[in-house]
C-alpha positions in Angstrom: 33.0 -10.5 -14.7 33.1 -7.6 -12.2 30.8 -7.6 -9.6 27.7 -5.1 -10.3 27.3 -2.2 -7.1 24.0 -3.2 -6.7 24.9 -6.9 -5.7 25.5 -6.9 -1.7 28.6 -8.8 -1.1 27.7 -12.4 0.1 29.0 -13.3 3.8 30.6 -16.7 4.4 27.1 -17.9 6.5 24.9 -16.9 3.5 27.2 -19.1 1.2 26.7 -22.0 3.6 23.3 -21.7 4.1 20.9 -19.4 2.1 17.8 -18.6 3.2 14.9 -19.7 0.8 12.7 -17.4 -0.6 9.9 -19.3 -2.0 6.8 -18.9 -0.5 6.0 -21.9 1.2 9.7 -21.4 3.1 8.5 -17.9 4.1 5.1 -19.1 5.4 6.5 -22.3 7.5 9.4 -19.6 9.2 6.7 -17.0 9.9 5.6 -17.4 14.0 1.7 -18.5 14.3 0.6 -14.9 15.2 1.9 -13.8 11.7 -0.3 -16.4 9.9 -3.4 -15.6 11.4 -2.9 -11.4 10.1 -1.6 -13.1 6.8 -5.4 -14.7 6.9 -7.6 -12.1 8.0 -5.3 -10.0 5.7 -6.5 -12.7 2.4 -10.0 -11.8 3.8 -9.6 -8.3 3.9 -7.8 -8.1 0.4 -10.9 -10.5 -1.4 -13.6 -8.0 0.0 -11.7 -4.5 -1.2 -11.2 -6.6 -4.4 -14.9 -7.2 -5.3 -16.2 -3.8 -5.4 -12.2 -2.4 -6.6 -13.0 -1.3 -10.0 -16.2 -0.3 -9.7 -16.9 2.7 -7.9 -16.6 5.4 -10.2 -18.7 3.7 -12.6 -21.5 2.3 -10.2 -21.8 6.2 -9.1 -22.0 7.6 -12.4 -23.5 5.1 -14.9 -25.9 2.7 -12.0 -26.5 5.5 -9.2 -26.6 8.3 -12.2 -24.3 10.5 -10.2 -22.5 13.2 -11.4 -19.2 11.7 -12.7 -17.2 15.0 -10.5 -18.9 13.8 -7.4 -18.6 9.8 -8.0 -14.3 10.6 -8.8 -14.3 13.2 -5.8 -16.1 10.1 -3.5 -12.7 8.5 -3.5 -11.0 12.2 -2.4 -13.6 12.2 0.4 -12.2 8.5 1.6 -9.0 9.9 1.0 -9.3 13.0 3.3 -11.4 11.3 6.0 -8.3 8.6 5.8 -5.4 11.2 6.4 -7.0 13.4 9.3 -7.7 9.9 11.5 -4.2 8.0 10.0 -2.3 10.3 12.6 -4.8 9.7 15.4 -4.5 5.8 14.9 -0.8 5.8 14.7 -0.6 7.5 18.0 -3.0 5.0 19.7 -1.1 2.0 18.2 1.9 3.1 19.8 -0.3 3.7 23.2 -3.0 1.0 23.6 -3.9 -2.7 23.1 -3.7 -3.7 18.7 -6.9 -6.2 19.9 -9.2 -3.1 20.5 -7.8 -0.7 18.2 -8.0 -3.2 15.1 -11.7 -4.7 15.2 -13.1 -1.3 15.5 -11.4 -0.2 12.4 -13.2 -3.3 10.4 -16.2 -2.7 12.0 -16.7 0.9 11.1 -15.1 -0.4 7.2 -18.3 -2.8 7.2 -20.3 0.6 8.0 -18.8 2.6 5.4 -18.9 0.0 2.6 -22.2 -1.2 3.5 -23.8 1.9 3.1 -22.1 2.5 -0.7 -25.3 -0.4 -1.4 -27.9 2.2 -0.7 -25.9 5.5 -1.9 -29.0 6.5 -5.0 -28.3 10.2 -3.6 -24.9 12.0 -3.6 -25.1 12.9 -0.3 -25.1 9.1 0.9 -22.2 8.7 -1.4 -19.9 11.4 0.5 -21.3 9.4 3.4 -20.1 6.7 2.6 -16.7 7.8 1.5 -16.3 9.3 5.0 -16.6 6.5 6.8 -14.7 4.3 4.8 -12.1 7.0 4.5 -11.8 7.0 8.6 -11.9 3.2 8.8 -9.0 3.1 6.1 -7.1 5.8 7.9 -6.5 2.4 10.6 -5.8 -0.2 8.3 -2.6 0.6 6.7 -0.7 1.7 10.1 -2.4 -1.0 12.0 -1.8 -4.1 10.0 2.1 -2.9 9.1 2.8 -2.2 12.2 1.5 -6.1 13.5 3.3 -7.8 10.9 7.1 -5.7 11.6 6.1 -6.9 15.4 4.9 -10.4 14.4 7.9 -10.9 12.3 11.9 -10.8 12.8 13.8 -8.0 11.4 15.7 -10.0 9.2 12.4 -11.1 7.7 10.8 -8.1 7.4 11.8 -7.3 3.8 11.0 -10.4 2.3 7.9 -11.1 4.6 6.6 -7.2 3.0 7.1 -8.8 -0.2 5.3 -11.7 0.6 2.4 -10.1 2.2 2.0 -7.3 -0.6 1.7 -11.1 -3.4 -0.6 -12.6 -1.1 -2.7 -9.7 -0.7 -3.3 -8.3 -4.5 -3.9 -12.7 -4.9 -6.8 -12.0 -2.9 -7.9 -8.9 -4.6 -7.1 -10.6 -7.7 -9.8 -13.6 -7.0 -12.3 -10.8 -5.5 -11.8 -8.4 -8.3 -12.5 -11.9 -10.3 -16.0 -12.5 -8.7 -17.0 -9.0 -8.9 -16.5 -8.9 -13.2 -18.1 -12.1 -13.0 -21.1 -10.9 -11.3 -22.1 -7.8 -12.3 -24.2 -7.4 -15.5 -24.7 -3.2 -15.1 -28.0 -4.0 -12.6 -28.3 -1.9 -9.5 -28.9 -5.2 -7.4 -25.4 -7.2 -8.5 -23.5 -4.0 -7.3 -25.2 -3.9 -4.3 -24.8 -7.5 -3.7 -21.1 -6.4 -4.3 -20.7 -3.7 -1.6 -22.7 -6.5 1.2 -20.0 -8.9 0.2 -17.2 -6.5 0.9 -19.2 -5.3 4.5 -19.2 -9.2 5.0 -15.7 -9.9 4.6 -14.8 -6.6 6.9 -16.8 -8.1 9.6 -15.4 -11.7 9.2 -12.0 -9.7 9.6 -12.8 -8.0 13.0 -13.8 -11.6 14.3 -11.0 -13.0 13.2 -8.8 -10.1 14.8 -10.6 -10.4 18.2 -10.2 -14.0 18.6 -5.9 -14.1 17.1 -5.1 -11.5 19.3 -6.8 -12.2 22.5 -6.0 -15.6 22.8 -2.4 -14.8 22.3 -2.3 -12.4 25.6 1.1 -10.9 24.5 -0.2 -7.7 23.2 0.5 -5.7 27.0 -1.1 -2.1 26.7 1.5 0.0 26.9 -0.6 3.1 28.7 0.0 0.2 31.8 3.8 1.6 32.4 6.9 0.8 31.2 7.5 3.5 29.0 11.3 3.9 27.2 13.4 6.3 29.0 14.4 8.9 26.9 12.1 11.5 24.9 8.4 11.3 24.8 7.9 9.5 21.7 6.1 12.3 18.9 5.5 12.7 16.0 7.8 15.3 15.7 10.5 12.5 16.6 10.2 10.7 13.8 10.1 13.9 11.6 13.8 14.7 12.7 14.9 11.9 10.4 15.8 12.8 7.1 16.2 9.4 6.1 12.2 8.5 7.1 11.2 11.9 5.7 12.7 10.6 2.4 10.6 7.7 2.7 7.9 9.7 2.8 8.6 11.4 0.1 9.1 8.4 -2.4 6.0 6.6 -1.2 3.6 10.4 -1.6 5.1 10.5 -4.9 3.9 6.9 -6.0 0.9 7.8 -4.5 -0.1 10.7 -6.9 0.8 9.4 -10.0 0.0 5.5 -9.6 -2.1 4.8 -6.6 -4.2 8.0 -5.9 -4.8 7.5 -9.8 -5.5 4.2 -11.0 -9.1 3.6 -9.1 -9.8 6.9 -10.8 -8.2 7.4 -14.0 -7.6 4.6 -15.6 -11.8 3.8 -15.8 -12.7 7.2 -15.5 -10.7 7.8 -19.1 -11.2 4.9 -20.7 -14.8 5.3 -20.0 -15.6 8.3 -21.1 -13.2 7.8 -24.3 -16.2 4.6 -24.9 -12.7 2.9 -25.5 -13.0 0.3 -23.0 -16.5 -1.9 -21.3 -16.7 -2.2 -17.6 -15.8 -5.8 -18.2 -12.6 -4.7 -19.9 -11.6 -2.4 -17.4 -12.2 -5.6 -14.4 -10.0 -8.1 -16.8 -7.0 -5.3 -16.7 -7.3 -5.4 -12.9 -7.4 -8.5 -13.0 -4.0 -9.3 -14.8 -2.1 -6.8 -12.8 -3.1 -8.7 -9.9 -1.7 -11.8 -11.2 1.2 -10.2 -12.7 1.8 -8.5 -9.2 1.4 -12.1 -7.8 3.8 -13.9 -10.3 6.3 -11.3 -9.9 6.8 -12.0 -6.4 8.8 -15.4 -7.3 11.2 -13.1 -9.7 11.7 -10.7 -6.8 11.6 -12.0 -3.8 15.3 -14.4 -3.9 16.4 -10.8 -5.0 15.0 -8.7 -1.7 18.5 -9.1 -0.3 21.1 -9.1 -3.1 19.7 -6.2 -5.2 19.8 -2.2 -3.2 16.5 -1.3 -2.6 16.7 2.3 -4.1 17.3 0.4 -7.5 14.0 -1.1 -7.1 12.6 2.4 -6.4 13.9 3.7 -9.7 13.2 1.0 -11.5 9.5 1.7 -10.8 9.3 5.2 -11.2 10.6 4.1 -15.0 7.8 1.3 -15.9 4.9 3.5 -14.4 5.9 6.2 -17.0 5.6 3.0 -19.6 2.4 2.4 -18.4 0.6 5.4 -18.3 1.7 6.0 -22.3 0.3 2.4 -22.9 -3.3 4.0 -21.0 -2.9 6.9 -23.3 -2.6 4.9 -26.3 -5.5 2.4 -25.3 -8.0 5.8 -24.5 -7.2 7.2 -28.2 -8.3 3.4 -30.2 -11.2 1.4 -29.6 -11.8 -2.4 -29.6 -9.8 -5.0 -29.5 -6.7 -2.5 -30.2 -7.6 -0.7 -27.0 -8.4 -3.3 -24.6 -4.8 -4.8 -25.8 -3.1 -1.8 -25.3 -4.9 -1.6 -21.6 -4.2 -5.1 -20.8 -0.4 -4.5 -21.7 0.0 -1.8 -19.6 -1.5 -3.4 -16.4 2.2 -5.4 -16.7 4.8 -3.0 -16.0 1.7 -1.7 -13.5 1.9 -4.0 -11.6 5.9 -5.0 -12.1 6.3 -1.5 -10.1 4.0 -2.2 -7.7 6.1 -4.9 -6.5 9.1 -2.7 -6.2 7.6 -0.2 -4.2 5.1 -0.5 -1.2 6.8 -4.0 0.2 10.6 -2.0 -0.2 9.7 0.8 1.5 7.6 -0.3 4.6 10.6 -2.7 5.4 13.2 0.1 4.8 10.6 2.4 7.1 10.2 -0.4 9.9 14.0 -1.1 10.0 15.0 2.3 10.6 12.5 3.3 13.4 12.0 1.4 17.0 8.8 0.1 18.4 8.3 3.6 20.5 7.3 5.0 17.8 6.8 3.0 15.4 3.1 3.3 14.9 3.3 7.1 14.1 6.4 6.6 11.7 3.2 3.7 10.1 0.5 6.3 10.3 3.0 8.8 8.6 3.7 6.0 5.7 -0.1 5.8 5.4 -0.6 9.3 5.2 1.9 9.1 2.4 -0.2 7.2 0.4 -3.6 8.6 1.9 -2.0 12.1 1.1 -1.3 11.6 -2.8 -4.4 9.5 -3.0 -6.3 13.0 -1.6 -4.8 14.7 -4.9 -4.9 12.0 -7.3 -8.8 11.6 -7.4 -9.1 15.1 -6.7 -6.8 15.8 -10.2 -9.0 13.1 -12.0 -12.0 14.9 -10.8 -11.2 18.0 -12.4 -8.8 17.1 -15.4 -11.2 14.1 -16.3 -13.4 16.7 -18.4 -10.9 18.7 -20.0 -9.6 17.1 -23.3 -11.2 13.8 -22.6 -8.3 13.0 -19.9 -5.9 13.0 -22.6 -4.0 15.9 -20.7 -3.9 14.0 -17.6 -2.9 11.0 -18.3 0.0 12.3 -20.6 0.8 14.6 -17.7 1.5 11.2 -15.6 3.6 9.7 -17.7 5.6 12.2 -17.0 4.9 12.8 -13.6 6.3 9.3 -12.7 9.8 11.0 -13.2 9.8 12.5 -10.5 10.0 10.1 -8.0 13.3 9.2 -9.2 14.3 12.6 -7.2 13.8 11.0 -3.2 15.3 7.6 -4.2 18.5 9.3 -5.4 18.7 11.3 -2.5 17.6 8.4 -0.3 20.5 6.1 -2.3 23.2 9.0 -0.9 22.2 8.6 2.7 22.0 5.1 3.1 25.2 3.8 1.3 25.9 0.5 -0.2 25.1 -2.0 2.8 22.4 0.4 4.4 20.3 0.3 1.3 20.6 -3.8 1.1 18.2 -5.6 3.2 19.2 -7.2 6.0 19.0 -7.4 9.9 16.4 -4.7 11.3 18.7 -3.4 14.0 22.2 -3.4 11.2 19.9 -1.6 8.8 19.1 1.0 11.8 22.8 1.3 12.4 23.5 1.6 8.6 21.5 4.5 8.0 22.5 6.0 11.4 26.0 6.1 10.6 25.0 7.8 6.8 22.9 10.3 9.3 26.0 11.3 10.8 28.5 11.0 8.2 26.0 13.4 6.1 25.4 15.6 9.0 28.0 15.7 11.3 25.9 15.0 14.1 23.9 12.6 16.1 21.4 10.5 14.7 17.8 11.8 15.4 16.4 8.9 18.1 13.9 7.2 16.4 16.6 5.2 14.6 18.3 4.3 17.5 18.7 0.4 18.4 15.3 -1.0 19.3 14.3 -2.8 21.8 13.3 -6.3 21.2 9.2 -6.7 20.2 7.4 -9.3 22.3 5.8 -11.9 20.5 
């Protein structure tokens, strides 16, 4: 049988001694420091789990707010997210991770705290805003502390890792949460304390890891990298990263930005689906997302990762008809239609997020690599700004039917980047593998491609202190 071209061709090492995958292999190679964000990660992930579903509906049915304003509460976040994601980003790369990190959970306790007490719109927006600056930190800082906790060559399959053991957590808060609410204005506030909680336990947690490690130097003490001033605009000259971008905005708008919003939102106001129902389909794509993890992870680093990629863009497409489907029936019909589509759901979600943050921390060095972080946030932080915004004013008009059908199709075009992205990095530079190879893979596709000299930010790193 010939050998498929997505298969990376096995060296005489990997033959003598593979790697294992599982997850208890991962976790016993992964240096202390990585542990400790792994838990305060699990903590995180239980908290944003409990209240998950429930937003759009506590607004609009509990807090009798304007269904517009409780979907556009999640644009708010969204926007407040995006304008600080670039200021974080450039302060990772500058000062100490132990002060930068704690405040960001403190001001998430804020935020989500305050959703208890929203019974007027304007606390609401309120709200949103502060969460939305809070999350604007979270997604740069915490992937740029795991690709320093972790070696390069375990960056792909630790991504994977983390992304299971985090929608696990979410999974088991998303749990609780349909197990305690009963459609009373005091079990969704006990919801929203529970997730300030957790935020909190997280900054304490954060503190006390990364102080007592005293590796974190700040780098505003000196010993910057020769070379150019590390920018934004650095990291921008790199097609490849911009094509990163690219994939992970697209995935945003029609799957992320989307499914907080949407999928209740329709199914809602179709009176297809309870509140209940709606928790029970998050709750399988979690665990579908988490069993999924032993399928792909021994695959990280045989299959390309742009197959992945394409892969996805296809099942979303699947899903979204399934929604469509589930929205037009009622009953048991509907919530077995939902509950099917939270499979391929969450089969893409696997392929996506974890793939792409390894491919973006392989191809970048540390200089800059909490901007190229913050600019991988504000990927997702960007199509999330249009995807509640588009359920906010679509959800009216024909019921959602039009929007949801319109993401089906939507998916598609994801499948544009990854092609492109497939071109420039070739064969080997699009199979995971050691950080600093991977850099030089997708240098030499640079200049191949180009005719010129890589763009620095994907020149060799230096090593990360740990």
């Amino acid at each position: 049988m010939s050998e498929s071209p997505d298969i990376a061709p096995r060296s005489a090492e990997a033959d003598a001694a593979p790697p294992q995958n599982n997850v208890l292999a991962v976790l016993r190679r992964l240096p202390g420091r990585a542990r400790i964000l792994i838990l305060a990660d699990v903590v995180n992930a239980f908290g944003i789990g409990v209240v998950m579903p429930f937003l759009v509906i506590y607004l609009s049915e509990v807090r009798d707010i304007n269904i517009r304003i409780a979907a556009g509460a999640l644009a708010v976040s969204a926007v407040a997210a995006f304008a600080s994601g670039l200021a974080w980003g450039a302060m990772l790369d500058r000062y100490r991770h132990r002060v930068i990190m704690p405040t960001v959970m403190v001001l998430a306790a804020v935020g989500t705290g305050l959703y208890a007490f929203a019974d007027r719109p304007w606390i609401a927006i309120t709200a949103a805003l502060v969460v939305g600056l809070a999350q604007g930190g979270i997604g740069p800082v915490i992937r740029t502390m795991f690709a320093t906790a972790v070696p390069a060559n375990e960056r792909t399959v630790f991504f994977g890792l983390q992304f299971g053991i985090f929608n696990g957590a979410v999974g088991l808060g998303v749990l609780l949460g349909g197990t305690l609410v009963n459609g009373t204005l005091e079990r969704y506030q006990m919801l929203y304390i529970i997730d300030g909680i957790t935020f909190l336990f997280m900054a304490v947690v954060l503190v006390l890891a990364t102080s007592d490690s005293g590796k974190e130097k700040g780098k505003d003490e000196g010993g910057e990298d020769e070379g150019p001033k590390p920018s934004y605009r650095t990291v921008l000259r790199t097609p490849v990263v911009m094509l990163i971008i690219a994939t992970m905005s697209l995935a945003a708008v029609f799957y992320y930005g989307l499914f907080e919003s949407v999928l209740p939102g329709y199914l809602t106001i179709n009176d297809a689906v309870s509140a209940r129902g709606v928790s029970g389909a998050f709750v399988i794509n979690v665990v579908v997302v988490v069993l999924a993890q032993f399928v792909v992870m021994p695959r990280l680093g045989k299959v390309r990762r742009t197959t992945w990629l394409t892969a996805a863009g296809l099942l979303w497409g699947v899903s979204w008809i399934l929604v469509l489907l589930a929205g037009r029936t009622d009953g048991a019909t509907a919530l077995v239609l939902l509950f099917v589509s939270s499979v391929p759901f969450a089969a893409a979600e696997v392929m996506v997020t974890p793939v792409l943050a390894a491919l973006l921390n392989d191809v970048v060095d540390d200089r800059v690599r909490g901007r190229a972080n913050a600019l991988f946030a504000f990927a997702i932080t960007g199509g999330s700004i249009i995807g509640p915004a588009m359920a906010a004013a679509m959800l009216p008009v024909g019921k959602g039917v039009p929007l949801v059908a319109g993401l089906a199709v939507g998916c598609l075009l994801m499948l544009i980047p990854t092609v492109a992205l497939r071109k420039r990095l070739g064969s080997e530079g699009d199979t995971p593998r050691d950080g600093d190879e991977a850099k030089a893979k997708a240098e030499a596709a640079e200049a191949e491609s180009t005719g010129a000299e890589p763009a620095e930010p994907v020149a060799p790193a230096r090593t990360a202190s740990t």
